[in-house]
LOFIDREN-137795 format. One record per residue (C-alpha): residue in one letter; x, y, z. Coordinates in steps of 0.2 Angstrom, whole numbers, plus 5000, padded with zeros to 4 digits. Layout:
// LOFIDREN-137795
AXYZ;...
END
This chain:
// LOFIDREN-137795
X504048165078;X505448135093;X505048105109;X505248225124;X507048115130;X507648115112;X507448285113;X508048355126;X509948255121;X509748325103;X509748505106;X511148465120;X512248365106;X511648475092;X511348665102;X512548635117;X511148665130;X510748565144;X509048605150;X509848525168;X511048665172;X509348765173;X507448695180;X506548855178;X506948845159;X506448645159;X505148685167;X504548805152;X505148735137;X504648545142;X502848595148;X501348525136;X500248595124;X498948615135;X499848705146;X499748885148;X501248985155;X501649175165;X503649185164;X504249305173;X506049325164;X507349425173;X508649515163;X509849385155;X508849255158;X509049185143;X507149245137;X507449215119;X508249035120;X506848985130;X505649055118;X506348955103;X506948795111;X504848805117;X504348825099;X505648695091;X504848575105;X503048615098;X503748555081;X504948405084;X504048315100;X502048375097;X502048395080;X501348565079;X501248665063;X501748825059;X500248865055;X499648835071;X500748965080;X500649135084;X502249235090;X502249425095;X503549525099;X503949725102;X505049765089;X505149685072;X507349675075;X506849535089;X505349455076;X506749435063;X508149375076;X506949275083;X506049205066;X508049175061;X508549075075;X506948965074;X507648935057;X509248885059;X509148775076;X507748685066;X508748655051;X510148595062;X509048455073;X508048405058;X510048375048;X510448285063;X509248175064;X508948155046;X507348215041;X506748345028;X505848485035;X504448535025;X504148695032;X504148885024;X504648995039;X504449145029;X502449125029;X502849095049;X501649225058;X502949275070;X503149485071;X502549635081;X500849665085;X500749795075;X501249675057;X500349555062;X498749665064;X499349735045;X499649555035;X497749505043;X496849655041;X497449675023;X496649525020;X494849595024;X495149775016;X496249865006;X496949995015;X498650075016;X499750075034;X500550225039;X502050225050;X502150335065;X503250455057;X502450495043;X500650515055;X501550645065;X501950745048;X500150745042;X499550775060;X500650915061;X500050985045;X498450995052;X499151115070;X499751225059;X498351255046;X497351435049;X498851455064;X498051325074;X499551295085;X499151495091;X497651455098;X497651515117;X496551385123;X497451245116;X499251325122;X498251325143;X497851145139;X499551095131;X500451205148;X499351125160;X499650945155;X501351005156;X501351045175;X501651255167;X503451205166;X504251285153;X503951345134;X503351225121;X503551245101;X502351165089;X503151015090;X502750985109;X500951025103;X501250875090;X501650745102;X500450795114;X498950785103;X499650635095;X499750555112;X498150585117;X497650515101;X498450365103;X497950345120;X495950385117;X496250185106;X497550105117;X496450145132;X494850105123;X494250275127;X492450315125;X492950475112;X491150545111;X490850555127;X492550625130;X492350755117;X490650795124;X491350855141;X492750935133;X493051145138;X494251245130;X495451085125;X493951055113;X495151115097;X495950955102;X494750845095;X494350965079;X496350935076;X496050735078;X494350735069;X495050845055;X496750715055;X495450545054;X494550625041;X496050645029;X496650485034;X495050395030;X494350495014;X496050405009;X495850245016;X497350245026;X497550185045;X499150235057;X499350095069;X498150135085;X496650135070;X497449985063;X497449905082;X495849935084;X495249865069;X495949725069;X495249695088;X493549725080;X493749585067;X494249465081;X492849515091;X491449485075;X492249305073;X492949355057;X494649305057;X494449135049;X496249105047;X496549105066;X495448955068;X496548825067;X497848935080;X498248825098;X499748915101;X499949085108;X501649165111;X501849345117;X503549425121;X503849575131;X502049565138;X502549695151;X502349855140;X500649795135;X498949915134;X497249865138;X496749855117;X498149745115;X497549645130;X495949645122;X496649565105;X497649435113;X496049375124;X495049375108;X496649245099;X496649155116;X494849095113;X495449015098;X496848925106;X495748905120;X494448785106;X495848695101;X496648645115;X498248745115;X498948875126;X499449035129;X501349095135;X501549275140;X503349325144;X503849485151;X504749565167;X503949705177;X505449765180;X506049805163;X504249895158;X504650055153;X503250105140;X501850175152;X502050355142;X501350255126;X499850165135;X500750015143;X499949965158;X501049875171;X499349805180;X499149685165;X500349585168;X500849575186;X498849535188;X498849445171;X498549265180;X496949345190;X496649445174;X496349285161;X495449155173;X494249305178;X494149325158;X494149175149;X494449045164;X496349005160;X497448945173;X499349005170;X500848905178;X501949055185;X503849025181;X505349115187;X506749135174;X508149215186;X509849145181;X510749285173;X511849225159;X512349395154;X513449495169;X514749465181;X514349435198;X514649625203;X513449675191;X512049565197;X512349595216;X512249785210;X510649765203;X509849665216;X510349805229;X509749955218;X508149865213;X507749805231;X508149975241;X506550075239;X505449975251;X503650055243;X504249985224;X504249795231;X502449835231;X502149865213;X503249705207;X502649545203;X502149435219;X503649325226;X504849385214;X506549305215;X508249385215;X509249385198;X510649215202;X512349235195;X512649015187;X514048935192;X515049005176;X514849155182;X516349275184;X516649385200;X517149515187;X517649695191;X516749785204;X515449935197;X516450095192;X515850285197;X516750435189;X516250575194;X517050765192;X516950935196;X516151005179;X515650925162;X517350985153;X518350885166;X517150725165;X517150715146;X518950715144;X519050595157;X517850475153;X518350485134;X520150435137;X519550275145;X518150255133;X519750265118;X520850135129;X519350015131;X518850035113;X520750005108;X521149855120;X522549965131;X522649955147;X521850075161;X522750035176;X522050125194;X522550095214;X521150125227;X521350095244;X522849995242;X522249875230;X522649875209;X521449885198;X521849835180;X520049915171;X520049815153;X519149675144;X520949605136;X519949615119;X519849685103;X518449815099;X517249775115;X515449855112;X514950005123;X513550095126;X513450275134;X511450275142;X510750435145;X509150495150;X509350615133;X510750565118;X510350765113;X512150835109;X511650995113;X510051055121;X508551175118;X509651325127;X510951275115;X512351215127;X513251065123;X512950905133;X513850755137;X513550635120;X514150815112;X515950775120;X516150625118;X515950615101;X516950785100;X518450685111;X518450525102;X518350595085;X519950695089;X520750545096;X520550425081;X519450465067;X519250255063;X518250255081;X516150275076;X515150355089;X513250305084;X511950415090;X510750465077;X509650535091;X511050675095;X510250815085;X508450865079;X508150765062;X507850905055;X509351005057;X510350875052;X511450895034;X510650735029;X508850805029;X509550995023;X510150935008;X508450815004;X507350935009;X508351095003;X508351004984;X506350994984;X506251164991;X507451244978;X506551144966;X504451164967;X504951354971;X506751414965;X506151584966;X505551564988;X503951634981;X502951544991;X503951525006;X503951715008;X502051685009;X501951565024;X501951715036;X500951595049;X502451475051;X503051455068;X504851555067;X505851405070;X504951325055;X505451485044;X507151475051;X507251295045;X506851315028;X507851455026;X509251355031;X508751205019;X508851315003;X510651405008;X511351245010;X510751184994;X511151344985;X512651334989;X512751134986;X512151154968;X513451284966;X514751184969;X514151034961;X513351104946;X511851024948;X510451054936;X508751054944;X506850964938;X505851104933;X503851074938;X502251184936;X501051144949;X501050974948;X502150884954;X502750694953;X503550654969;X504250504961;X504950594949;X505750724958;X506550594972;X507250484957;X508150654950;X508750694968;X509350504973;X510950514969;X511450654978;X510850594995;X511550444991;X513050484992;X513050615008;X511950445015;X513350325013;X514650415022;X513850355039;X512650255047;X511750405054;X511650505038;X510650325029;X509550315045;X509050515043;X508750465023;X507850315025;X506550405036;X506350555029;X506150455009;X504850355021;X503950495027;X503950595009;X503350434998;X502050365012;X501050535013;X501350564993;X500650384992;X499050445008;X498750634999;X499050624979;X497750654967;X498150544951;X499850524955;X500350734956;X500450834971;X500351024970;X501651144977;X500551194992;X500251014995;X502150984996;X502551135007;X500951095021;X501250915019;X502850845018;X504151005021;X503251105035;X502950955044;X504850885045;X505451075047;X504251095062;X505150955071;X503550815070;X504750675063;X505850585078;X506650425074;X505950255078;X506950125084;X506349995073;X506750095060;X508450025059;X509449885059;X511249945065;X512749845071;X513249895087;X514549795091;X516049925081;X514950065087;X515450195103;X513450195104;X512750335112;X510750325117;X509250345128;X509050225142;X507350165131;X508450125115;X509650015125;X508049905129;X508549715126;X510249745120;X511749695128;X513449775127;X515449725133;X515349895143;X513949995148;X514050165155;X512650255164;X512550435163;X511650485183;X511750645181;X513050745169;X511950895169;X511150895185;X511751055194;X510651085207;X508951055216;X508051115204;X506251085200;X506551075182;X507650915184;X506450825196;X505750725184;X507550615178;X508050595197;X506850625209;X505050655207;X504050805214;X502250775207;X501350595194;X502250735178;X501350735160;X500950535158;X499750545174;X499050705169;X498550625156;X497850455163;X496950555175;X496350685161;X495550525152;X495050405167;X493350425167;X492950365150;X493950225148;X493550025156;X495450055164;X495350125181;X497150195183;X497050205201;X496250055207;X497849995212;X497950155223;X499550205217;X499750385217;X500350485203;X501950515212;X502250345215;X502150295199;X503450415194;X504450365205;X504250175202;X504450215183;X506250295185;X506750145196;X506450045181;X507250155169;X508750125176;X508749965181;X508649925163;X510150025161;X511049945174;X510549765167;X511449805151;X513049765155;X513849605151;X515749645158;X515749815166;X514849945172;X515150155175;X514150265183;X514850405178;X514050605183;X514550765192;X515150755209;X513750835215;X512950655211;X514350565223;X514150685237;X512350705236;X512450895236;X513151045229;X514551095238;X515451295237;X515051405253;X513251355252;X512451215265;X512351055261;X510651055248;X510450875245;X510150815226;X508950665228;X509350545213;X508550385211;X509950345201;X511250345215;X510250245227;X508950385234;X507350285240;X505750395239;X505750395259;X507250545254;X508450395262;X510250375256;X510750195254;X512250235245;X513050395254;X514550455246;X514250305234;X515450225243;X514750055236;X515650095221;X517550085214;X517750265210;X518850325199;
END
C-alpha cells in the first residue's frame, strides 16, 4: 500500500497523467472509500481514465480487493476494454514500484449488467441464457403458429401503437410484442393486472404467455427474466457472495431502467454495511435508450432518488474538459446542444459547458455538403471520403479564404452516421450508405466500407447459403415448404430464395449433402455444413458477423427446444428457418468485436455510441424530400411517436409514473432527437460534415412552390419552429 502523494507521481512517471492539468478528475479519482459520487461526464471527458485510475487507487492506496468491487458497464466491448486497461496500468505501477501483484483479474466481476446477473444467477440454478436474437426467433415462431400475425385485432393494436402510419410485416409485429415484453420487466409492470384490463390486444399476452411457457418447460431465461431474477435474489438476501462488496461502480448510468435501478439499490445496501460507496457515471445528454426502457429521470434525479431510498449522499462532479475534438467541434456542440431553450429543462441541474484544454487545437471549422439530389451528393461526398481515406489533399476557397480539408495522415478512421445505415429501403430505392459503398468500391477495391446493418440479415448471401443448405438438406424435395401455405409471402419469398441459391451453389461445387429422416442432429448437420460458410465467411467482416449470429441463433434454440439431442424437420422449419426468413433476427452490437480504425464505417447514430473516429460525417437529411408527416419523427416531431404510446399504454400499472416530470410526449420526442445527434456530433475527434440535400441548407423545398419550410433538429431548428442556423450559414459549406 502507497500513499495518496506516492500515488499520484506514480501514475504521472509510469501513465503520463497529471491529475493537475484537471480538478474535476482529481476530484474523483482521489476521493475515499467512503465517498459516494454522481459524475456527470461529458463527451471526451476522459470517463474511462477516470474510471480505472479510481479503481487502480482503491488497490494501490486503500488496499481494496478485487473481490470487493463491482464494475458495470453497457456493452461487454467497454467491460473487456475496460477489464484490459485495469490490467495492464496495474501491472505497469506494481513493476515500477517492485511488488508482485497477487491478483487474477480474470475472476474480476467487471461486465454488463446483463453477465453479471448470468455468472451470479448460475450459481443458484441451472438454467440456460438466451441472447436477444435467438428470443426474437422463438417469439416469432410463436406469431406465426395457427396464422397468429393475421389476427385483426392484434394488426388494430400493432397500427395504433404505430400512430396508423404505414403497413407493418410480421417482423414489425415481433419487435412490437417483444418490446412490450421487455418493458412489462424493465418497468416492473404489474402483468396480471395489465392482462386483466386488456381488450382486443389480449392475443398479445397469449403470444407472451405461450413464449414464457416454452422458455420455462426448458429452463431457459432471455435477459429481462434473467434481470428480474436476479433482482429477486438480492431482494431475498440470497446473494451471499455480494457480502463482502464496498465498491459499487456503474458506467453509463444514463440508459438505465427502473429494474436495473432496483438491482443496483439492492448491491448498494451491501456497500452501504461495509462502509464503501457507490459511483454512477453517465451523461444525460448522451442517453439515447428510452425506446428500451431507459429512464432519463433516474439519473438526473438519481442524488434526490438514493438519499430518499437508502439515505446516501452523492458528491456531484462535473467531468467537462473535452480531450477528444478541436475547438470548432466543441463550440459547435455547445451551440446546437444549448439552442432549444425547453431542453435545458430536462438536463442535469447546473450543467457546465464541454471546455476545450489548453492542448486543444482550433482545428478546421464544421463542414456542410449539401446538393441538389442524392446522385449528386454521393459522388461528391465519396470523392472526398477517397481522398481523406488516401491522405490526398482536398483543397477549397470560401469567401476569400483557403481551406486545405485533410488530416496529413495515413488511413484516418471515418464514420458516416445516419439515422438508418439500410442501403436500400422497404420501397426498394437506394439510399445514401448504398452509394457510398457503390462509389468507394469502384474507386479502390482495397478501401472496406463496414456496415453490416446495410441489408436485412436475412437477405444477405451469408445467411442464403447457411440457411439454403439446411433447407436443401432436412427437405431436398420442398415437400414441406410447399405445405406452409400460412407464411407470411415475404417469408415464402425468402425461402424460396435460400434453396435457388444453394441449388445452384451445390451445382457448382458438387457438394454432397447429409441425408436425415425426421430427426435431426443440428450438430451434425452444421459440422457437415461448416466449411462451406466458412469460407464465404472469411472474405469479409460483414459475412463472419451474419455467420456468427445466425450459427448463435440455430445452436442456442437447438440447445432451448431439442428432445434427446434431435430436432424434427417441423421443429427446424417453425423454429430456426421461419423465424430468420421472417426478419426476427437484427444484429446486436455487442455481437462483435470490429476494428474500425481501416474501416469506411457506415452506422446508425446509436451504433456510433462511445466510439470516436478521425472524421465523422452526419447524415441530416439525405432523403428528406419534403414536409412530410412520414419523416417527422428523424427531424421534427409531430406527436410523443411509438415509445410514448407505449409508456402511456402501460403507466398505470407500473411504480414509474412517466409523466410526473410533466413532460409531454412531444417533448420527449423532441428532447430525444436532440440527443441523438448530439451524440453524433460529439464523435468527432478532427472534423466534422454535415452533409444532406440542400433542402436541409435552405430550410425548404425550392422549385415554383412557396417557401414550405423543413423543420430539422439536426440543422439547428428549436421546437419553438425557430431557426438559429438560417441558411446554415454557421457552417463551411462545401
Amino acid at each position: 500500500m502507497i500513499s495518496e502523494e506516492k500515488y499520484v507521481e506514480l501514475i504521472r512517471k509510469v501513465l503520463g497523467i497529471s491529475l493537475e492539468n484537471n480538478l474535476d478528475q482529481k476530484e474523483s479519482i482521489l476521493s475515499p472509500v467512503t465517498e459516494n459520487q454522481y459524475i456527470v461526464a461529458g463527451p471526451g471527458s476522459g470517463k474511462t481514465t477516470v474510471l480505472v485510475l479510481k479503481i487502480l487507487k482503491y488497490i494501490f492506496v486503500d488496499n481494496i480487493e478485487l473481490n470487493e468491487i463491482v464494475v458495470t458497464t453497457f456493452t461487454k466491448k467497454a467491460a473487456r476494454e475496460l477489464k484490459e486497461r485495469i490490467s495492464n496500468w496495474s501491472y505497469l505501477l506494481a513493476k515500477e514500484l517492485n511488488i508482485q501483484l497477487d491478483y487474477d483479474f480474470d475472476n474480476f466481476l467487471i461486465g454488463t449488467l446483463d453477465s453479471i446477473a448470468e455468472e451470479i444467477v448460475s450459481k443458484y440454478m441451472d438454467v440456460e441464457i438466451i441472447d436477444n436474437f435467438t428470443s426474437s426467433a422463438i417469439m416469432m415462431q410463436n406469431i406465426l403458429i395457427d396464422e397468429r400475425n393475421k389476427d385483426k385485432r392484434l394488426r388494430q393494436f400493432i397500427k395504433q401503437m404505430k400512430n396508423n402510419q404505414g403497413g407493418f410485416s410480421a417482423s414489425d409485429i415481433n419487435n412490437q410484442i417483444q418490446t412490450i415484453r421487455e418493458r412489462i420487466y424493465y418497468d416492473m409492470i404489474d402483468k396480471e393486472e395489465l392482462k386483466k384490463a386488456a381488450d382486443r390486444e389480449s392475443i398479445v399476452f397469449e403470444i407472451i404467455d405461450d413464449y414464457l411457457d416454452q422458455l420455462n418447460s426448458r429452463n431457459v431465461m432471455d435477459y429481462a427474466m434473467l434481470e428480474e431474477t436476479f433482482y429477486d435474489l438480492l431482494k431475498n438476501g440470497m446473494v451471499d457472495s455480494f457480502s463482502n462488496v464496498s465498491i459499487l461502480l456503474i458506467d453509463e448510468y444514463q440508459d438505465t431502467n427502473l429494474l436495473q435501478e432496483a438491482i443496483y439499490f439492492k448491491i448498494a445496501e451491501y456497500v452501504n454495511k461495509n462502509n464503501g460507496n457507490i459511483t454512477v457515471v453517465g451523461d444525460d445528454d448522451q442517453s439515447l435508450y428510452r425506446f428500451r426502457g431507459a429512464t432519463i429521470n433516474l439519473f438526473t434525479e438519481y442524488s434526490e432518488r438514493i438519499n430518499k431510498e437508502l439515505g446516501i449522499n452523492a458528491k456531484t462532479i462535473f467531468l467537462h474538459n473535452n480531450y477528444r475534438s478541436t475547438k470548432s467541434i466543441i463550440d459547435f456542440a455547445n451551440d446546437y446542444i444549448t439552442l432549444d431553450e425547453k431542453f435545458q429543462q430536462a438536463r442535469t441541474s447546473d450543467k457546465p459547458i464541454i471546455l476545450p484544454t489548453k492542448e486543444t487545437k482550433e482545428g478546421l471549422p464544421v463542414m456542410g455538403m449539401f446538393r441538389n439530389n442524392l446522385e449528386e451528393l454521393s459522388t461528391d461526398l465519396s470523392e472526398l471520403i477517397y481522398d481523406l481515406k488516401v491522405n490526398k489533399d482536398y483543397n477549397v476557397e470560401r469567401h476569400g479564404k483557403k481551406y486545405n480539408i485533410s488530416l496529413k495522415k495515413t488511413n484516418p478512421s471515418i464514420a458516416v452516421l445516419t439515422n438508418s445505415p439500410k442501403e436500400i429501403n422497404a420501397f426498394n430505392k437506394k439510399r445514401l450508405p448504398y452509394y457510398i459503398r457503390e462509389s468507394l468500391l469502384y474507386k479502390d477495391e482495397n478501401i472496406t466500407v463496414f456496415n453490416p446493418r446495410g441489408q436485412s440479415i436475412e437477405t444477405t448471401e451469408m445467411v442464403s447459403l447457411l440457411c439454403g443448405l439446411i433447407l436443401q438438406t432436412i427437405d431436398p424435395d420442398a415437400v414441406m415448404e410447399n405445405n406452409l401455405d400460412n407464411l407470411p409471402p415475404l417469408t415464402k419469398k425468402t425461402l424460396k430464395s435460400w434453396r435457388k441459391y444453394v441449388k445452384e451453389y451445390i451445382d457448382e461445387s458438387n457438394k454432397e449433402l447429409m441425408h436425415f429422416d425426421d430427426k435431426i442432429n443440428m450438430n451434425e448437420l452444421l459440422k457437415d455444413i461448416k466449411v462451406e460458410c466458412e469460407l464465404l465467411s472469411s472474405e469479409s467482416s460483414e459475412n463472419m458477423i451474419y455467420y456468427d449470429i445466425i450459427l448463435e441463433t440455430i445452436i442456442q434454440t437447438d440447445n432451448a427446444i431439442n428432445d434427446g439431442g434431435y430436432l424434427t424437420v417441423n421443429q427446424v422449419f417453425w423454429h430456426i428457418l421461419v423465424p430468420i426468413a421472417s426478419g426476427a433476427i437484427d444484429i446486436d452490437d455487442d455481437m462483435f468485436d470490429v476494428d474500425l480504425e481501416d474501416n469506411v464505417n457506415i452506422m446508425s447514430i446509436h451504433q456510433s455510441k462511445g466510439l470516436e473516429f478521425d472524421v465523422v460525417i452526419v447524415d441530416v437529411g439525405s432523403d428528406i424530400f419534403n414536409n412530410s408527416p412520414s419523416t417527422s419523427f428523424k427531424r421534427f416531431p409531430r406527436n410523443g411517436g411509438v415509445t410514448h404510446n407505449l409508456e402511456n399504454y402501460l403507466k398505470d400499472y407500473s411504480t414509474i409514473s412517466y409523466d410526473y416530470d410533466k413532460v409531454s410526449g412531444l417533448d420527449k420526442a423532441f428532447n430525444d432527437l436532440i440527443r441523438r445527434y448530439f451524440v453524433a456530433y460529439t464523435r468527432a475527434k478532427s472534423i466534422l460534415i454535415l452533409v444532406g440535400l440542400n433542402s436541409m441548407r435552405y430550410g425548404f423545398k425550392g422549385d415554383f412552390q412557396d417557401k414550405i419550410f423543413i423543420e430539422n433538429v439536426a440543422t439547428g431548428w428549436s421546437r419553438d419552429k425557430k431557426w438559429h442556423w438560417d441558411s446554415l450559414d454557421n457552417l463551411l459549406n462545401i
